[in-house]
Every structure is written in structure tokens, then in C-alpha cells.
gemmi code that builds the backbone of each chain (N, CA, C; Angstrom):
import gemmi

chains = {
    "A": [
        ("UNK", (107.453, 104.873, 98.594), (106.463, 105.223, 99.602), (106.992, 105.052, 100.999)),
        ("UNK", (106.152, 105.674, 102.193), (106.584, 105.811, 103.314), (106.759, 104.202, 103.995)),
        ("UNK", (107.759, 103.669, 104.260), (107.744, 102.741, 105.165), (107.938, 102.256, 106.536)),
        ("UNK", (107.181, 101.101, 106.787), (107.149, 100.730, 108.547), (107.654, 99.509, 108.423)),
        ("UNK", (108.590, 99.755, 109.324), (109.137, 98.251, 110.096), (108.562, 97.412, 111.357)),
        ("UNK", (108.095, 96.757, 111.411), (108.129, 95.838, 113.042), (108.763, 94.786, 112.975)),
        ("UNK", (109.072, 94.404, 114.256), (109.549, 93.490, 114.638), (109.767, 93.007, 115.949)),
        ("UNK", (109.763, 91.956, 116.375), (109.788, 90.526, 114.909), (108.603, 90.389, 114.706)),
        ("UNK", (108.462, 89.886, 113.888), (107.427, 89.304, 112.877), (106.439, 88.038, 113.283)),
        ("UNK", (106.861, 87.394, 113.935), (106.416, 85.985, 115.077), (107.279, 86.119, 116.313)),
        ("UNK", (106.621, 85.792, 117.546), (107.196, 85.527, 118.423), (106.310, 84.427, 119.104)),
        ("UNK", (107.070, 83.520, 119.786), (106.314, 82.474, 120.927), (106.937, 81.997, 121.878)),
        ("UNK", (106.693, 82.719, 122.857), (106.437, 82.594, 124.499), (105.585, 82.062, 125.590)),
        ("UNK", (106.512, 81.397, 126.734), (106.253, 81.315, 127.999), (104.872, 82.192, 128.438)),
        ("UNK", (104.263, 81.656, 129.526), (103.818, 82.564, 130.434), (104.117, 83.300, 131.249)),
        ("UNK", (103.720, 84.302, 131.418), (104.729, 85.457, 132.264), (106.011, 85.827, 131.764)),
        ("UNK", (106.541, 85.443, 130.977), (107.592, 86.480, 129.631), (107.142, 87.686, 129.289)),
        ("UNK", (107.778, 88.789, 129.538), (107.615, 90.458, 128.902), (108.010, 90.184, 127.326)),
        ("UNK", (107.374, 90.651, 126.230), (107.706, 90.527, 125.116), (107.761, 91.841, 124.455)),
        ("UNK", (108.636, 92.731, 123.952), (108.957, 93.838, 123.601), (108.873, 93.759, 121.815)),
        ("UNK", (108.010, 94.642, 121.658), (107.902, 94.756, 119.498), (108.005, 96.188, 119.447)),
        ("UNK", (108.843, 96.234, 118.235), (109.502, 97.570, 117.809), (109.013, 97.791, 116.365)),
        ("UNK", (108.469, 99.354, 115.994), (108.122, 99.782, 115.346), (109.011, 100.798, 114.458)),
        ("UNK", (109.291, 100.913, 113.087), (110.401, 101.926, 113.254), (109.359, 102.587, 111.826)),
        ("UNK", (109.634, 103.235, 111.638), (109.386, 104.455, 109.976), (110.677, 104.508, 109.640)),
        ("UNK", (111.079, 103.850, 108.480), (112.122, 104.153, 107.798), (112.377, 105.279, 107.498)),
        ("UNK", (111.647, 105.851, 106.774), (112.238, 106.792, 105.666), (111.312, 108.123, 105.947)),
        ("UNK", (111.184, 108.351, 106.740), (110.130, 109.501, 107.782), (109.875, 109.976, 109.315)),
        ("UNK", (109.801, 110.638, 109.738), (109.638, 110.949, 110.759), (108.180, 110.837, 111.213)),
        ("UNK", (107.810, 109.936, 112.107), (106.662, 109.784, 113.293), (105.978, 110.434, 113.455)),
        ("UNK", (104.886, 111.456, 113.684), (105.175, 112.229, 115.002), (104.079, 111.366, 115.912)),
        ("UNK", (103.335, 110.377, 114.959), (102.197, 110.329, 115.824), (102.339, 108.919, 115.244)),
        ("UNK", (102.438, 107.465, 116.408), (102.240, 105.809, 116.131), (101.109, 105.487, 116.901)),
        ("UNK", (100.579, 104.456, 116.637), (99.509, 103.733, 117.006), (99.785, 102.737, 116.947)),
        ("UNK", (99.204, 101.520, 117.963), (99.395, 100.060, 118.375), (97.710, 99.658, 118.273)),
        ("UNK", (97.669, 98.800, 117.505), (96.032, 98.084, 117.318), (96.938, 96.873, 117.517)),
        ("UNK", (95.645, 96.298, 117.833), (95.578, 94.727, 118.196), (94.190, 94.272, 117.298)),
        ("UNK", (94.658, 93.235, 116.749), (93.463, 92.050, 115.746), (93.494, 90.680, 116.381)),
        ("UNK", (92.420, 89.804, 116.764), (92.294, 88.990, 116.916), (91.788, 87.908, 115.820)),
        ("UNK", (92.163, 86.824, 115.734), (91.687, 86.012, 114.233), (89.933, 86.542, 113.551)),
        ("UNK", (90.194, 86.881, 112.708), (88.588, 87.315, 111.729), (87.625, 88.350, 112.699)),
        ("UNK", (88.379, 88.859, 113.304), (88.101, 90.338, 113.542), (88.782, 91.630, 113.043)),
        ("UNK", (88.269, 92.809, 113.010), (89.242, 93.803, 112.626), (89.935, 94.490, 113.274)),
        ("UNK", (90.982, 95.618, 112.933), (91.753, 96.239, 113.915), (91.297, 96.893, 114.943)),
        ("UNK", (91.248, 96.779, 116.393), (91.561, 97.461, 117.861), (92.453, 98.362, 117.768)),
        ("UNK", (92.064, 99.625, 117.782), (93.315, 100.607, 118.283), (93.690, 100.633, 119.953)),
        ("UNK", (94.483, 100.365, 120.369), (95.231, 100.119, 121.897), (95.384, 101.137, 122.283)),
        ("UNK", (96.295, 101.971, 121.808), (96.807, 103.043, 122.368), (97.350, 104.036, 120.793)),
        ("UNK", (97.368, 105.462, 121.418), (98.383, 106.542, 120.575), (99.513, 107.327, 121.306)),
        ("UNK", (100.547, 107.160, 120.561), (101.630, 107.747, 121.164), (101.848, 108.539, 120.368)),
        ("UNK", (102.798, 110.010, 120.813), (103.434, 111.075, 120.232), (104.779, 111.290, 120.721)),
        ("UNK", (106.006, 111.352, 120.030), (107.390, 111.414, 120.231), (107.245, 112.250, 121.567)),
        ("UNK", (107.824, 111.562, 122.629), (108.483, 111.760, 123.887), (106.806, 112.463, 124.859)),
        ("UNK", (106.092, 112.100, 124.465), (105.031, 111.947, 125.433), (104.500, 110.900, 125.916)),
        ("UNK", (103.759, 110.733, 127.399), (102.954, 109.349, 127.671), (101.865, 108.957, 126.230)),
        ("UNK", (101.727, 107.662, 126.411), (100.833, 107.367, 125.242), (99.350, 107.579, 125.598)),
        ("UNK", (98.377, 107.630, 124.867), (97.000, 108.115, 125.357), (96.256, 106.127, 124.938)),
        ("UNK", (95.907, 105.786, 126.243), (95.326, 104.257, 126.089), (94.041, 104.485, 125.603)),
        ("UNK", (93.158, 103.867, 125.303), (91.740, 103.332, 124.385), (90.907, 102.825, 126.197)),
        ("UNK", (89.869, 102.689, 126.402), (89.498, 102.434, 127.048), (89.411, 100.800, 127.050)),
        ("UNK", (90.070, 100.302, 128.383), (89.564, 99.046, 128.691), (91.308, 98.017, 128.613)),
        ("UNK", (92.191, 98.896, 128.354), (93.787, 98.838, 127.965), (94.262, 99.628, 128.986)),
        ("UNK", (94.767, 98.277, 129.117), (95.582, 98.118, 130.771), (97.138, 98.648, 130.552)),
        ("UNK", (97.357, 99.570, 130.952), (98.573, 101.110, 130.295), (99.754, 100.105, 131.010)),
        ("UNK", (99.678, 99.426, 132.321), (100.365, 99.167, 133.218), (100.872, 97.630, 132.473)),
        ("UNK", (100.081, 96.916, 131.393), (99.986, 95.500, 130.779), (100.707, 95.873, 129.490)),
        ("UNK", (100.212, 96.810, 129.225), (100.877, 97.414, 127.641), (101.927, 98.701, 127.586)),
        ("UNK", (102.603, 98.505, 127.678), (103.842, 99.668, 127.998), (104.272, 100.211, 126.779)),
        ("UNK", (103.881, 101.350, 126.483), (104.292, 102.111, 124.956), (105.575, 103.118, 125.234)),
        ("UNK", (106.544, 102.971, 124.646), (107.661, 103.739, 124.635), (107.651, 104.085, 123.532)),
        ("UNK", (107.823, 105.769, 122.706), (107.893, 106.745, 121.893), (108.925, 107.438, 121.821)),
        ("UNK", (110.481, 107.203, 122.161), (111.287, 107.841, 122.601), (111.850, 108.474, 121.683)),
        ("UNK", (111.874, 108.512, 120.058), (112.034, 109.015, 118.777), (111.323, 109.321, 117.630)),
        ("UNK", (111.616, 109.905, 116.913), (110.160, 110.308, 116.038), (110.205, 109.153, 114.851)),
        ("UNK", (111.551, 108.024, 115.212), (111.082, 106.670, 114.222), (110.898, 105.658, 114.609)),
        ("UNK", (110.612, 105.572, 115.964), (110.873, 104.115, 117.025), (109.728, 104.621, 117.779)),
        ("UNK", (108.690, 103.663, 117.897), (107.945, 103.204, 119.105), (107.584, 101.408, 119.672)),
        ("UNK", (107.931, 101.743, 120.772), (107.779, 100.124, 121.242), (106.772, 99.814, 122.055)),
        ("UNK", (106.514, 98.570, 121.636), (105.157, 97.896, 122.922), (105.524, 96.980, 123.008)),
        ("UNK", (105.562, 96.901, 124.872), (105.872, 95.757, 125.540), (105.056, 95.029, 126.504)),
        ("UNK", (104.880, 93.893, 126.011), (103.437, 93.137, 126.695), (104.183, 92.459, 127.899)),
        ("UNK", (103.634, 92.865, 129.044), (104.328, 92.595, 130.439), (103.259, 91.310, 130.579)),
        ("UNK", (104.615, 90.653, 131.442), (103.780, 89.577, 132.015), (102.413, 88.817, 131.201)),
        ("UNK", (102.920, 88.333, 129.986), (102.329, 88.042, 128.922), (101.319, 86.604, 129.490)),
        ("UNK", (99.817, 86.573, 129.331), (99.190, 85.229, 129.616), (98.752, 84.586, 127.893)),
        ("UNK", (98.062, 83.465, 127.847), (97.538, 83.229, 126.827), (95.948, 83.718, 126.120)),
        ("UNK", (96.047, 84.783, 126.426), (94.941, 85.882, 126.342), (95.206, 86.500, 125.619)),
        ("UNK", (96.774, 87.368, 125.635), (97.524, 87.996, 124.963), (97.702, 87.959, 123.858)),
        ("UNK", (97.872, 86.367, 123.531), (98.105, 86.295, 121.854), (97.046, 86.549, 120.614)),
        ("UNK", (97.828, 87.364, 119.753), (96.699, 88.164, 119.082), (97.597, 88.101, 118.335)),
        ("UNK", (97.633, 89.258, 117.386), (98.338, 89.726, 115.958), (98.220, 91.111, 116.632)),
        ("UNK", (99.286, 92.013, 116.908), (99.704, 93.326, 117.177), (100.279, 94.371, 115.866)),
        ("UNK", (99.566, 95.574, 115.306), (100.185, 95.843, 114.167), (100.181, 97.139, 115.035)),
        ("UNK", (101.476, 98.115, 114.177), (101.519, 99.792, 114.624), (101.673, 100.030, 113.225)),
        ("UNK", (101.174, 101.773, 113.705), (101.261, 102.415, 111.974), (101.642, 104.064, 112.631)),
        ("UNK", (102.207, 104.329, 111.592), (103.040, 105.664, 112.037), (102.677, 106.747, 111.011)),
        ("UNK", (102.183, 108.020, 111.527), (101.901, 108.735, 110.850), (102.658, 110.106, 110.821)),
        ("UNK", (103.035, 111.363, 110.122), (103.684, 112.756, 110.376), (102.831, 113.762, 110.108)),
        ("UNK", (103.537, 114.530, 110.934), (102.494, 115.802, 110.577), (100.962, 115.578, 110.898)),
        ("UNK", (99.915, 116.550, 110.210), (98.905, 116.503, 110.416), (97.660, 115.121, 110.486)),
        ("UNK", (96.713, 115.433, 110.775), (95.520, 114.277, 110.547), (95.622, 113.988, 109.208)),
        ("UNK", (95.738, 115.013, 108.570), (94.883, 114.707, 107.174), (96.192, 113.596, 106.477)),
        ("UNK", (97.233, 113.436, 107.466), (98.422, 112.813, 106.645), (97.724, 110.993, 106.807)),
        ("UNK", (98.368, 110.289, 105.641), (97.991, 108.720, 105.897), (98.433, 107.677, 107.328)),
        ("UNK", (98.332, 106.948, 107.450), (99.047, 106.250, 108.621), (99.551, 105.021, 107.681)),
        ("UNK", (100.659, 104.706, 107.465), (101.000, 103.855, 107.311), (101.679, 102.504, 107.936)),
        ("UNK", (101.133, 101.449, 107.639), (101.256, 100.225, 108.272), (102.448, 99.192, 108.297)),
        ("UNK", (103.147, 98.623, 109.922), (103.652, 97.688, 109.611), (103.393, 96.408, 109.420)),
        ("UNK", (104.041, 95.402, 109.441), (103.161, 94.092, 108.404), (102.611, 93.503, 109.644)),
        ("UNK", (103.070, 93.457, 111.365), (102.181, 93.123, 111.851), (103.045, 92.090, 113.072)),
        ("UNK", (103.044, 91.951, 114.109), (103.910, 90.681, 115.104), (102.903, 89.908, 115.675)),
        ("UNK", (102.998, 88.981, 115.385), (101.802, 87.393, 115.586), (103.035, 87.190, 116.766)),
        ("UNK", (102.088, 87.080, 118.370), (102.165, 87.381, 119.074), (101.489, 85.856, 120.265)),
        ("UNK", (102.076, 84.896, 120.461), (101.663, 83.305, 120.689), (102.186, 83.281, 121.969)),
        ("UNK", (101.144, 82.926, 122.909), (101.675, 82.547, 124.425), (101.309, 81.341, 124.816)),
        ("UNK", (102.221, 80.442, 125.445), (101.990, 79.112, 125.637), (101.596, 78.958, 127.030)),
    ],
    "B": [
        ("UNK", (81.819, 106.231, 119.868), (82.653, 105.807, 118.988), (81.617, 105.899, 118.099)),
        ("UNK", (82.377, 105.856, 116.579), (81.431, 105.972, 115.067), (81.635, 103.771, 114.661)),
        ("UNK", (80.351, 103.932, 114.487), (80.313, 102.081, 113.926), (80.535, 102.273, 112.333)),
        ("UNK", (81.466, 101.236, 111.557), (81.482, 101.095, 110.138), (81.217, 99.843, 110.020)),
        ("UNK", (79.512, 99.255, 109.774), (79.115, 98.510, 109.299), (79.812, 97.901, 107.592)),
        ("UNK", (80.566, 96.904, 107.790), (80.499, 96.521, 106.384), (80.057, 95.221, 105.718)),
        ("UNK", (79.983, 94.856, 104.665), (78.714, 93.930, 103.984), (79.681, 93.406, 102.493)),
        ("UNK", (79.216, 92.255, 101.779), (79.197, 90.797, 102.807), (80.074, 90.762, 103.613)),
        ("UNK", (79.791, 90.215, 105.037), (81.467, 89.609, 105.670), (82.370, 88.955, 104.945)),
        ("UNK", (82.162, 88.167, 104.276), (82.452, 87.178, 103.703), (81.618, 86.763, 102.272)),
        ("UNK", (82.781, 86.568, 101.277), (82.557, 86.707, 99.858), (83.779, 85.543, 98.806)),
        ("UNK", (82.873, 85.079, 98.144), (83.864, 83.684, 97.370), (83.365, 83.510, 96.296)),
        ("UNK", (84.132, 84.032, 95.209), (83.740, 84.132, 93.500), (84.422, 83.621, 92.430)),
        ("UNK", (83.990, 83.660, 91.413), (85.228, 82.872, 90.499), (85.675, 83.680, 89.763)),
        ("UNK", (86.814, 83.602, 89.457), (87.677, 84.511, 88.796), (86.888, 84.987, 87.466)),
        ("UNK", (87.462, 86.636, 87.568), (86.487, 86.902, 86.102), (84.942, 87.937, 86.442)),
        ("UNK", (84.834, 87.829, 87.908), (83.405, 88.026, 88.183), (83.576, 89.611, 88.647)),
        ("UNK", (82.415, 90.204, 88.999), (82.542, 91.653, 89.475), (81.604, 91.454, 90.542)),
        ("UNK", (81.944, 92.419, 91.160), (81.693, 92.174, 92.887), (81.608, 93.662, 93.621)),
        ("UNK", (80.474, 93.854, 94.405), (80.524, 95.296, 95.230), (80.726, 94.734, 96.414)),
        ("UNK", (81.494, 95.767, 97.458), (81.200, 95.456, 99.031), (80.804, 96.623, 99.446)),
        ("UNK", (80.271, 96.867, 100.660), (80.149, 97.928, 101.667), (80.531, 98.280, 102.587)),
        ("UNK", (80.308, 99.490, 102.685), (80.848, 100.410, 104.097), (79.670, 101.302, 104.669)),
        ("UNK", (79.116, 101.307, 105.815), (77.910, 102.014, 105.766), (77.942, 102.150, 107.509)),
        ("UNK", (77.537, 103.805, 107.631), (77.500, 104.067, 109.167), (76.416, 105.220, 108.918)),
        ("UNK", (76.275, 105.686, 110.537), (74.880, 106.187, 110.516), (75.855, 107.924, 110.537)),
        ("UNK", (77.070, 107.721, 111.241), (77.604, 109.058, 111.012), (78.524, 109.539, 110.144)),
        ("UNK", (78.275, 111.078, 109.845), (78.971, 111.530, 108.641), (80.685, 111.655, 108.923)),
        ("UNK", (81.614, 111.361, 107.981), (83.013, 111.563, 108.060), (83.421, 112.519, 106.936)),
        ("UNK", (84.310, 113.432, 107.279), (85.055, 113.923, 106.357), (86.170, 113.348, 105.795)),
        ("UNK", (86.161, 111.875, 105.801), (87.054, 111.552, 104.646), (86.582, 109.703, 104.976)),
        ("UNK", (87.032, 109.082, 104.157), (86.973, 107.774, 104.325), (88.086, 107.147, 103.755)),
        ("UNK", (88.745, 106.106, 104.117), (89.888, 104.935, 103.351), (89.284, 103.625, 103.272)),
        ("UNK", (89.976, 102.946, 102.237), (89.727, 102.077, 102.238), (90.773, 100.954, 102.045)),
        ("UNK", (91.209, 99.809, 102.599), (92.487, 98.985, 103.043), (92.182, 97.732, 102.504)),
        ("UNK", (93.406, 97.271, 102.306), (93.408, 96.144, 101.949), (94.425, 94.952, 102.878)),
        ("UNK", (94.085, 93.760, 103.498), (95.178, 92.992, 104.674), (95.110, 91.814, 103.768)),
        ("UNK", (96.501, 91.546, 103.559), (96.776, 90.046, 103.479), (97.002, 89.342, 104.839)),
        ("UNK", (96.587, 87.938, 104.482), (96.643, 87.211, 106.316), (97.936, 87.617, 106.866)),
        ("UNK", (98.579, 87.599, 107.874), (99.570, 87.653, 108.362), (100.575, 89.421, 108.068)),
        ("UNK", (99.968, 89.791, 107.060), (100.299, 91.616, 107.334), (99.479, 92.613, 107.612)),
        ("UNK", (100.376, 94.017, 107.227), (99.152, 94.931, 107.915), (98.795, 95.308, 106.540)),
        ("UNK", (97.356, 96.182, 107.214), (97.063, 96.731, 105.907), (97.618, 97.412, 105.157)),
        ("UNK", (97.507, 97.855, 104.124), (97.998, 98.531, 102.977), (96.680, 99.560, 102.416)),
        ("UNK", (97.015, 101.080, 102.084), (96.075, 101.614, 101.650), (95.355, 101.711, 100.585)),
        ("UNK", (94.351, 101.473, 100.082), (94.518, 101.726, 98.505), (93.773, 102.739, 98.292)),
        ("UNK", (92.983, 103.641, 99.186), (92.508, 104.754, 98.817), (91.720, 106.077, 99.867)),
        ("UNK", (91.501, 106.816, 99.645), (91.056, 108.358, 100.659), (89.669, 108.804, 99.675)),
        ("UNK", (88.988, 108.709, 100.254), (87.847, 109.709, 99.589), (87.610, 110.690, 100.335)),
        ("UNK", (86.941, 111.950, 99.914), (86.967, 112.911, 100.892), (85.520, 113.499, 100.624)),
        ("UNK", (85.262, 113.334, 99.431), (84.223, 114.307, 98.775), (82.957, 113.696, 98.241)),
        ("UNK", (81.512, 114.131, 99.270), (80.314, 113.768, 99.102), (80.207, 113.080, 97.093)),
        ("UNK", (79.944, 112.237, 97.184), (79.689, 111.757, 95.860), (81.005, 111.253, 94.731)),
        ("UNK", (81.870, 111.523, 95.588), (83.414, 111.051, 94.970), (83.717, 109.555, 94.468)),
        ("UNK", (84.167, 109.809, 93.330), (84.318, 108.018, 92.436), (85.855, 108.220, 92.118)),
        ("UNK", (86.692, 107.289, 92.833), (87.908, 106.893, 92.675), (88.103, 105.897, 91.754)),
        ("UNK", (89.362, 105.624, 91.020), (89.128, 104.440, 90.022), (90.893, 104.178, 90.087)),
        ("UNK", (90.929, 102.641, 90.524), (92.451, 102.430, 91.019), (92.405, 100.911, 90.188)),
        ("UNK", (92.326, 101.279, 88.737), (92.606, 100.131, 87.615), (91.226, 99.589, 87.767)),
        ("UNK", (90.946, 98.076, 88.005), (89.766, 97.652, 88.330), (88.845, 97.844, 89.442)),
        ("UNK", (89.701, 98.401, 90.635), (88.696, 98.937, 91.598), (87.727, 100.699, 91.567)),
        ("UNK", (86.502, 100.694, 91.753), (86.129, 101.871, 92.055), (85.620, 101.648, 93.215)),
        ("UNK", (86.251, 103.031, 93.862), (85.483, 103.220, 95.085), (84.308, 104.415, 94.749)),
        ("UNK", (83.580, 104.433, 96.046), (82.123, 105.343, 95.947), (82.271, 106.013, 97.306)),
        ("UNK", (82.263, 107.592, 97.434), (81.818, 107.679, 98.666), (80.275, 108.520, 98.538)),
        ("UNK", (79.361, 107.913, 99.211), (78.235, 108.555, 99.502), (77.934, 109.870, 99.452)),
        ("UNK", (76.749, 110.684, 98.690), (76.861, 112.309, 98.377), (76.529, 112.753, 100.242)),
        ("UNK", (76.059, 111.608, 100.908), (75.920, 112.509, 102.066), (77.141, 111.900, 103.489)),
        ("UNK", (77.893, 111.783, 102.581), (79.352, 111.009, 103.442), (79.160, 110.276, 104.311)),
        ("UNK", (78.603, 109.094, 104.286), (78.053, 108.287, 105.476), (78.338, 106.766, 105.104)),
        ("UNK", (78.597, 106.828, 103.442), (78.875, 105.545, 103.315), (79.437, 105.390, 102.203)),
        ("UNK", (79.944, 104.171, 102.059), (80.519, 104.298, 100.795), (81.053, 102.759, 99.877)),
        ("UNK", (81.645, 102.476, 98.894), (81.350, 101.195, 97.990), (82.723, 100.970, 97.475)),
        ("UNK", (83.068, 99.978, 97.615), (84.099, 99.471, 96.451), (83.805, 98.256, 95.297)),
        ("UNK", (84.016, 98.600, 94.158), (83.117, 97.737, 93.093), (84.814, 96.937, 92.728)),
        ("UNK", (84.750, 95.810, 92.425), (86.125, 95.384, 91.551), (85.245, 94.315, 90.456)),
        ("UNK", (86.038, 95.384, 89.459), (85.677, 94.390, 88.002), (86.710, 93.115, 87.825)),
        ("UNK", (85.823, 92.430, 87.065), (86.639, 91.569, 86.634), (87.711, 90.833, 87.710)),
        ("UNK", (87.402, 90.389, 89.038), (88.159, 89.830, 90.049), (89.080, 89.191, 89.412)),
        ("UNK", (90.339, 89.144, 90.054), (91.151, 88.212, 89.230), (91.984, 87.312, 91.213)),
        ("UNK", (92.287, 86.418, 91.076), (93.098, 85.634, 92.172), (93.785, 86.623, 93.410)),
        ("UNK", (94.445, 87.335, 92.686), (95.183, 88.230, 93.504), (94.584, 89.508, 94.320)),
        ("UNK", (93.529, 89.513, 94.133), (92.282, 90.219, 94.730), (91.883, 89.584, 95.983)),
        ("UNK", (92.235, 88.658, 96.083), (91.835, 87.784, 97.729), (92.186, 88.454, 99.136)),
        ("UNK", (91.825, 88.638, 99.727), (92.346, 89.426, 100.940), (91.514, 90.206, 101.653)),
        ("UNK", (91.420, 90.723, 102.731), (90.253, 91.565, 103.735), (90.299, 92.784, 103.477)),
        ("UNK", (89.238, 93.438, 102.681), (89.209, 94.490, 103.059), (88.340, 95.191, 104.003)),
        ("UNK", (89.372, 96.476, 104.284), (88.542, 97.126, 105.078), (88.382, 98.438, 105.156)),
        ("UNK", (87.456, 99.588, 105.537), (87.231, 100.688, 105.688), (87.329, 101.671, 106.912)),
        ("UNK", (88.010, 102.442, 106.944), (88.102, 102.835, 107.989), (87.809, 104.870, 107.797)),
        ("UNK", (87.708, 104.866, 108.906), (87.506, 106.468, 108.960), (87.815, 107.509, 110.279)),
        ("UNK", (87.973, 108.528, 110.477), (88.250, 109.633, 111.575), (87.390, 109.554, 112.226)),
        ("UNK", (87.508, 109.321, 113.762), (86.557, 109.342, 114.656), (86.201, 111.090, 114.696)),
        ("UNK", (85.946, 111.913, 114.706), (85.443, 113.084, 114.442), (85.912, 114.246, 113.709)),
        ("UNK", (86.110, 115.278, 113.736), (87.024, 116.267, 113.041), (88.023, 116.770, 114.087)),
        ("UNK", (89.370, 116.509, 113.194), (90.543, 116.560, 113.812), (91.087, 115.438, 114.345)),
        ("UNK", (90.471, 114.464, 114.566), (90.887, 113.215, 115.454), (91.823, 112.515, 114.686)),
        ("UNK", (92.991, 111.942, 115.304), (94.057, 111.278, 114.698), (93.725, 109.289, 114.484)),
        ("UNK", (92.477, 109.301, 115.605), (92.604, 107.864, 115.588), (91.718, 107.601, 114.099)),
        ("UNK", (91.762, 106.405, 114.005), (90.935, 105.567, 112.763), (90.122, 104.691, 113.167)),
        ("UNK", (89.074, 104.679, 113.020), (88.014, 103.077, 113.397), (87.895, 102.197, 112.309)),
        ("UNK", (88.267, 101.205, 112.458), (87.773, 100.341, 111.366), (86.539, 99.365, 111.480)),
        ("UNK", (86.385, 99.314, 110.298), (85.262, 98.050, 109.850), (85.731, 96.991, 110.580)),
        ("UNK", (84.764, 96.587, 110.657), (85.375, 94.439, 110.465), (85.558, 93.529, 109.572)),
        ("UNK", (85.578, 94.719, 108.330), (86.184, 93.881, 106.768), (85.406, 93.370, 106.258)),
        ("UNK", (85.332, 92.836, 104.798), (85.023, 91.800, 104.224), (85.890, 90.696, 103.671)),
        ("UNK", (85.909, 89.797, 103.538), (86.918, 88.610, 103.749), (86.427, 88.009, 102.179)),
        ("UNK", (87.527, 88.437, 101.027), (87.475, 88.189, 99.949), (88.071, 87.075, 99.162)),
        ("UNK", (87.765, 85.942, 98.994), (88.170, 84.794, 97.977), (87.782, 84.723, 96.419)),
        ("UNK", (88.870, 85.079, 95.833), (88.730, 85.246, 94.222), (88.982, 83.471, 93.920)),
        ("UNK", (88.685, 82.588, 93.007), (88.256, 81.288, 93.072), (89.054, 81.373, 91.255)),
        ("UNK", (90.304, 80.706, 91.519), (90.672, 80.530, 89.509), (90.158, 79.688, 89.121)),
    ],
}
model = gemmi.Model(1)
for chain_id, residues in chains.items():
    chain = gemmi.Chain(chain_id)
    for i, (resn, *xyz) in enumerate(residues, 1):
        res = gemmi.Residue()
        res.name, res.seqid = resn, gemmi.SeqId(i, " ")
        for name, pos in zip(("N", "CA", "C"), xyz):
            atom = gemmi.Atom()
            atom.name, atom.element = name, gemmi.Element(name[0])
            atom.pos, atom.b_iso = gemmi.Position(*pos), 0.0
            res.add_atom(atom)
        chain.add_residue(res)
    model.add_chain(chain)
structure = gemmi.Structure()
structure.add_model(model)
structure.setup_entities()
């Protein structure tokens, strides 16, 4: 089956540290990733959608300038949490989908995401 | 945005037992999924319904989607341990739309 990579998997940071997580599709081509954010015993937030080598389209209330989505390949998308506070820390998952809507999105396992 | 009410939040049984949860919104979707999260990963799919009145059957789980696509059920027989985990439902914010909304899960403890 189609697979997603992220990484890393945990990270824990400073305040005000940029923290960069990478998304890849192994064994498929992208065309279309998504970045949700979960907070403990809530469900997934979609953040933003990106499409290979376009700006990403933000969710309302997602600060584009806080969350920096780079799409620069149809197997790599990255989000980079600028100037990270302890607000930030959440659980960040992306899922990458090809081709049409009707295709699945499949999920990576997820970057637990800790600001001190 | 489309709301996916789901029901119990929270659920803790003993192994052996059978168990429904829900998914229920006031608007219609042309398709529905339904996911499964272990703590600390992402979800995983275990199923697509598409079709008013559609019964999926994935070993011990059946899913249900509603004849008037608005809602829909996952039954698991016979829970066994490894059944523990959040599920959740999600669906197309309108026709054509790429994003997904999800539920807020139900939070499943199978009890050996």
C-alpha cells in the first residue's frame, strides 16, 4: 500500500526555535498534501493544503506567515513552525494524496511537536 | 463547514463484547471513511462508503452508511484487545472538495 513518511517523529524545543517536519510519499506521487494539527483528545485540524509547486491554501485562523508549507516535489512537503511558543505543541500529522478527490489520503504516523 | 457528530466519545468493554459507534451529521456526503489512530500515529483507513444504505464488512467490523447519506455506523463483533484505539469518521466537505473533516472520534478500550 501507498506509503507516508514524516519526520521526525518527536521533537523538543526551545522557545523561539523554527522547527522544520518533512513529509515524503514513498512509493507515489503527491499531487495534493495536507498538514492537520491534533491536540491531546481532540480530533484532526486541517491547517493547510498544498499542491506540488504552488502556494499552500491556509484553513482559516492559520497564521501562513507562523506555518510555512513548502511543496517543492510531488513526494516532499514540509512544515515549518517559525518562531515556535508553547502553544505550538501539538501532534502535527500530513497525508498525501494523487490524482483525483475520489483518491484516499494517506497518512503519516504523525511529529509530537513539544516546546519548552 | 459540515459537523460529524460522533457517539460514545468514549467507550470501555471487555473483551468478547460487541459494540456500535456513530457518525451522524445533518449534511449529506457523497462518500464517507472511516479511520482508525493509535496514540502517537496517524490514522490508518479502514474503509469508504459511498452508497446510500451500503454495509461494508472488514472481518469483525461492519460499517453502515445511512440510505439518506448523512450518517453512518460501525458495529465490531466480538471486540478483541487489539481493537483499542480512536476511531474516527471523516468525510468531503462538499462535492469535489479535496479537504476531509473529521469527527472527534470515539476513544475505544477493549478490557482482556
Amino acid at each position: 500500500g501507498a506509503v507516508v513518511s514524516q519526520h521526525p517523529s518527536w521533537v523538543i524545543c526551545k522557545s523561539g526555535t523554527s522547527v522544520k517536519i518533512e513529509c515524503r510519499s514513498l512509493d507515489f506521487q503527491a499531487t495534493t498534501m495536507f498538514w492537520y494539527r491534533q491536540f491531546p483528545k481532540q480530533s484532526l485540524m486541517l491547517m493547510a493544503t498544498s499542491n506540488e509547486g504552488s502556494k499552500a491554501t491556509y484553513e482559516q485562523g492559520v497564521e501562513k506567515d507562523k506555518f510555512l508549507i513548502n511543496h517543492a516535489s510531488l513526494t516532499l512537503s514540509t512544515l515549518t513552525v517559525t518562531s515556535a511558543h508553547p502553544e505550538d505543541s501539538s501532534f502535527y500529522i500530513c497525508s498525501a494524496q494523487s490524482g483525483t478527490v475520489t483518491q484516499p489520503q494517506h497518512f503519516g504516523d504523525g511529529t509530537r511537536l513539544s516546546i519548552l | 463547514t459540515q459537523l460529524l457528530e460522533q457517539s460514545p466519545q468514549f467507550l470501555s468493554i471487555q473483551e468478547g463484547e460487541n459494540l456500535t459507534v456513530y457518525c451522524n451529521s445533518s449534511s449529506v456526503f457523497s462518500s464517507l471513511q472511516w479511520y482508525r489512530q493509535e496514540p502517537g500515529e496517524g490514522p490508518v483507513l479502514l474503509v469508504t462508503v459511498v452508497t446510500g444504505g451500503e454495509v461494508k464488512k472488514l472481518k469483525r467490523l461492519t460499517f453502515q452508511f445511512g440510505d439518506a447519506r448523512k450518517d453512518s455506523s460501525l458495529h465490531i463483533t466480538a471486540a478483541q484487545p487489539g481493537d483499542t484505539g480512536l476511531y474516527l469518521c471523516a468525510a468531503h466537505e462538499g462535492a469535489g472538495s479535496y479537504q476531509l473533516t473529521f469527527g472527534k472520534g470515539t476513544k475505544l478500550s477493549v478490557i482482556p
